[in-house]
C-alpha positions as CSV (number, residue, x, y, z in Angstrom):
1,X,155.3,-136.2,-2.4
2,X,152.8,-138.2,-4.9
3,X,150.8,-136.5,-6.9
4,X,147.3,-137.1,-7.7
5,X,146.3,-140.1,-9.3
6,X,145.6,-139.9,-13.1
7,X,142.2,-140.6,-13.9
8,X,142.0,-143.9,-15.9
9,X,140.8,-142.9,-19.8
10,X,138.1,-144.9,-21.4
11,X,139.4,-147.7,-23.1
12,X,136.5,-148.1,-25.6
13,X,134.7,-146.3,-28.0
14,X,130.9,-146.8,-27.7
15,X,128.6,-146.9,-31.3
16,X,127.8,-144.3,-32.7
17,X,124.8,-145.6,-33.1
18,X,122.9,-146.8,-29.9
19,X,119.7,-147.7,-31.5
20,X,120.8,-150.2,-34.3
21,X,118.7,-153.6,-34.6
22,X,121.6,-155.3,-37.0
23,X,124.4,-153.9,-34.7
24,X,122.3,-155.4,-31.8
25,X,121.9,-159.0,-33.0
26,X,125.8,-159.1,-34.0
27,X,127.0,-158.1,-30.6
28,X,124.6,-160.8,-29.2
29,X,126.0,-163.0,-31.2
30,X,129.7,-162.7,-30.1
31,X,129.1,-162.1,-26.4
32,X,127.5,-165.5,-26.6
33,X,129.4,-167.3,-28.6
34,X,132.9,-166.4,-26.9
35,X,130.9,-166.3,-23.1
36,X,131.7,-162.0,-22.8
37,X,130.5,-160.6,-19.6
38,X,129.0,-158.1,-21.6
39,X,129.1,-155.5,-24.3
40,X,131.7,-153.0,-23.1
41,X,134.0,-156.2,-23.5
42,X,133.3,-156.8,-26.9
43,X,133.8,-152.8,-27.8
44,X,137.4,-153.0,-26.2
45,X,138.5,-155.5,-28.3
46,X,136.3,-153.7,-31.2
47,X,138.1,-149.8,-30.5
48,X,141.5,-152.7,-30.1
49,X,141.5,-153.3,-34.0
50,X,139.9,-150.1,-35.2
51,X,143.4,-148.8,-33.4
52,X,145.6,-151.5,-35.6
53,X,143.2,-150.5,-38.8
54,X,143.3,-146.9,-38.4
55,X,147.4,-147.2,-38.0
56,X,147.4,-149.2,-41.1
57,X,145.8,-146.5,-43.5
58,X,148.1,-143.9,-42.2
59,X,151.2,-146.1,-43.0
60,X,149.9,-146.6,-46.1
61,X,149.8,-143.4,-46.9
62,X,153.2,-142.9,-46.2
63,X,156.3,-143.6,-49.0
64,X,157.6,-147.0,-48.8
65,X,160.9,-145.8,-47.4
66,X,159.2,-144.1,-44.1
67,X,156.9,-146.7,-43.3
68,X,159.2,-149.7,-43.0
69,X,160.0,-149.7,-39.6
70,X,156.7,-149.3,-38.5
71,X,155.3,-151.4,-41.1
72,X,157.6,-154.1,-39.6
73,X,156.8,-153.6,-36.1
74,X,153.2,-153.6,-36.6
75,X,152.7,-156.9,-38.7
76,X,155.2,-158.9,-36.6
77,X,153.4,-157.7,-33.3
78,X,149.9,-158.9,-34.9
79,X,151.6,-162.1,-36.0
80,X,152.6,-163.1,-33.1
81,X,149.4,-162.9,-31.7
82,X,148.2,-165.2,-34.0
83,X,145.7,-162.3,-35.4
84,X,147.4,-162.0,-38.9
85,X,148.1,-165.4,-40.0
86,X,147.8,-164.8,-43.8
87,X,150.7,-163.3,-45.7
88,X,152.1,-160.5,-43.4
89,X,151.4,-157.3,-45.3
90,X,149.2,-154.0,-44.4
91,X,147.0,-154.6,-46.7
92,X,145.7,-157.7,-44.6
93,X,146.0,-155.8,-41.6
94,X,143.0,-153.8,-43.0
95,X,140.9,-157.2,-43.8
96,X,141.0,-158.3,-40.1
97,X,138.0,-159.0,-38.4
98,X,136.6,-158.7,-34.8
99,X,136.7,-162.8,-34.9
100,X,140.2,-162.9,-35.3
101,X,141.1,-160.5,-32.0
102,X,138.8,-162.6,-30.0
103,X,139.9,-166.3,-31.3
104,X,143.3,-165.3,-29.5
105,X,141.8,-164.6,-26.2
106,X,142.9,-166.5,-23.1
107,X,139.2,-167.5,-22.8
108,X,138.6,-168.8,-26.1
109,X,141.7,-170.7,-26.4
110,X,141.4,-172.5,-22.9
111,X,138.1,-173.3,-24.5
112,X,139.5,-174.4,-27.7
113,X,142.2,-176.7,-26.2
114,X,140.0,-179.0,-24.7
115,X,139.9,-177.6,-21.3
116,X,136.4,-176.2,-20.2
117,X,133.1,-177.6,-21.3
118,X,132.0,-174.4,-22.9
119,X,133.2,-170.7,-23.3
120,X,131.5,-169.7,-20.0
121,X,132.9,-172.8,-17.9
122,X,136.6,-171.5,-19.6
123,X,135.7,-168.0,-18.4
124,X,134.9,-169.3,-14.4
125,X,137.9,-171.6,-15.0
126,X,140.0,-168.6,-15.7
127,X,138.7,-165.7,-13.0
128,X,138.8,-168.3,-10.2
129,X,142.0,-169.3,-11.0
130,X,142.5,-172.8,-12.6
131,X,144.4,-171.9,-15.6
132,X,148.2,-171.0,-15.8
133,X,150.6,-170.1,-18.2
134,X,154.7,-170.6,-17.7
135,X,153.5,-172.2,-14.2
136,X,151.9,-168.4,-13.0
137,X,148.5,-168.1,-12.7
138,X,146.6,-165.4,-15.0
139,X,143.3,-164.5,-14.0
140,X,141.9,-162.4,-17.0
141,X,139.8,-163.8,-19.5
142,X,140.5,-161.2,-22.0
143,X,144.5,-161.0,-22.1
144,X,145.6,-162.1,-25.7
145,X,147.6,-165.2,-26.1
146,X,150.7,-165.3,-28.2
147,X,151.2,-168.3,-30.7
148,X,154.1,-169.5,-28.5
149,X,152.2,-168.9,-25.6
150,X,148.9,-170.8,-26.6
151,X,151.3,-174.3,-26.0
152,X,152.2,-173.3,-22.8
153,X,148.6,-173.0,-21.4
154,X,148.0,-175.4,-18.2
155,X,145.6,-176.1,-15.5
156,X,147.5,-174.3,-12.5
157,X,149.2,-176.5,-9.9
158,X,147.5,-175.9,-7.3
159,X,144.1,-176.4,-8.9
160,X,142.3,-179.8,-8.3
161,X,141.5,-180.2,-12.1
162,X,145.1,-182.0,-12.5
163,X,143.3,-184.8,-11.4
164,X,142.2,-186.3,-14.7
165,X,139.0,-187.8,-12.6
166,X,138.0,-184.0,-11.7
167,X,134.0,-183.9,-12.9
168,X,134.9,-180.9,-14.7
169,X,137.6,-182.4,-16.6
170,X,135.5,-185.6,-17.6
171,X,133.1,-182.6,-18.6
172,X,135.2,-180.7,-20.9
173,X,136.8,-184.1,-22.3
174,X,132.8,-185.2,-23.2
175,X,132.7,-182.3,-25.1
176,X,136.2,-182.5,-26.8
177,X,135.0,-185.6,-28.3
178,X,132.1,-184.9,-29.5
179,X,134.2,-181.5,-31.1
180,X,137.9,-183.1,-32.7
181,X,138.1,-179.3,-33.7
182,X,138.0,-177.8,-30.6
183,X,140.5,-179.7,-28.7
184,X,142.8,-180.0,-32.0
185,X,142.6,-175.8,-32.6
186,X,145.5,-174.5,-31.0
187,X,147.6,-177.6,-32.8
188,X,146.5,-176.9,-36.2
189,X,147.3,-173.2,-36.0
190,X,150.6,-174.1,-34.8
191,X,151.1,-176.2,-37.5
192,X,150.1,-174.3,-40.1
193,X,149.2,-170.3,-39.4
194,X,147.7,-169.4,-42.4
195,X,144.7,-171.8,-41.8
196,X,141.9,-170.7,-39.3
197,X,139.9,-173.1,-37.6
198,X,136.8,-171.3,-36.6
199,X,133.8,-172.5,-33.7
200,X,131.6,-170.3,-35.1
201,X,129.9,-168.1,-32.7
202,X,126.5,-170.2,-33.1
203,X,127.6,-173.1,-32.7
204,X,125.9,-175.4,-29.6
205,X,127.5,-177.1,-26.9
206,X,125.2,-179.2,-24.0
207,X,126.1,-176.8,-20.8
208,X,127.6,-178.2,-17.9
209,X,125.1,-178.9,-15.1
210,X,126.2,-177.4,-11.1
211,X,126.0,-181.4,-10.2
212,X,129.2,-181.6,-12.7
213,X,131.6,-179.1,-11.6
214,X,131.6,-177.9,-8.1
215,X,133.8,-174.6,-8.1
216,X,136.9,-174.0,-6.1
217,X,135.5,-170.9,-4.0
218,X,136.2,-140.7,-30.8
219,X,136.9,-143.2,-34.1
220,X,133.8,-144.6,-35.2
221,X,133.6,-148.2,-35.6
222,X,134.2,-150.0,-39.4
């Protein structure tokens, strides 16, 4: 007989400090600029690196000799996310920003490749089932993309946007053209990882109109 089902932990920390205007106008910022649903969002992948931080002061701490294999596993796990593209060591581990979690994100990157029109077309694109990776579809925005992974990205088979004619498609390519960067990110940091090409969270794109795309259906914070 089945026991009782665990009860899910909270996987974010919330600020310390609810009330903060300058904390306020940042969060803004990044749930618009990489199209977040909404806040709790952004504080996963916030409590996400304070967890990668956090384990990178208390190897530090450690003698070389009883941190290696750790030290190893840790830096090769964040660079092959594409998070840590400078020089793989723990000290850059503790220089990592909230940017650099959420420039790997599925969203982001089917954004960045040319794809969608804008971060919140890649986000519809994503939940309603478009986008696939190794032929399967994936359905969460948020799910971090290796740097081997980011090549294999494609609209799924089934989806109607294969056909290059697809409004939505003609959409996204208006906007790719208009942006070189965008459609050329997941290229350049192929080619060379050390080098971050960064849409900066302000930065404007005209939105798609609904007469263009008709859809298919407790650590505190640093």
């Amino acid at each position: 007989m089945m026991g009782d089902p665990r009860r899910q932990k909270k996987k974010y920390v919330a600020p310390k400090r609810p009330f903060d205007s300058e904390r306020f106008e940042q969060e803004l910022q990044l749930v618009g600029g990489y199209g977040l649903r909404n806040k709790r969002e952004l504080w996963k992948h916030k409590t996400e690196l304070s967890n990668y931080r956090r384990t990178a002061r208390n190897l530090l701490a450690l003698p070389a000799s009883e941190r290696m294999v750790q030290e190893r596993e840790l830096v090769e796990k964040l660079s092959r996310l594409g998070v840590l593209r400078e020089e793989p060591t723990l000290d850059n581990v503790l220089d990592l920003t909230l940017e650099n979690i959420l420039d790997r994100r599925l969203q982001t990157i089917v954004f960045r490749k040319g794809m969608a029109a804008s971060m919140h077309h890649a986000r519809q694109l994503v939940t309603h089932g478009h986008i696939a990776l190794d032929g399967a579809r994936v359905t969460t925005p948020s799910r971090l993309i290796t740097v081997g992974e980011a090549d294999r990205i494609t609209y799924d088979a089934k989806s109607p946007l294969n056909d290059s004619s697809h409004p939505a498609r003609i959409a996204a390519s208006s906007v790719a053209s208009r942006s070189p960067e965008v459609s050329e990110h997941i290229d350049a940091v192929e080619a060379a990882p050390s080098y971050t090409p960064h849409v900066k969270p302000d930065d404007k794109f005209e939105p798609v109109t609904n007469e263009e795309i008709v859809p298919d259906g407790g650590e505190k914070f640093e």
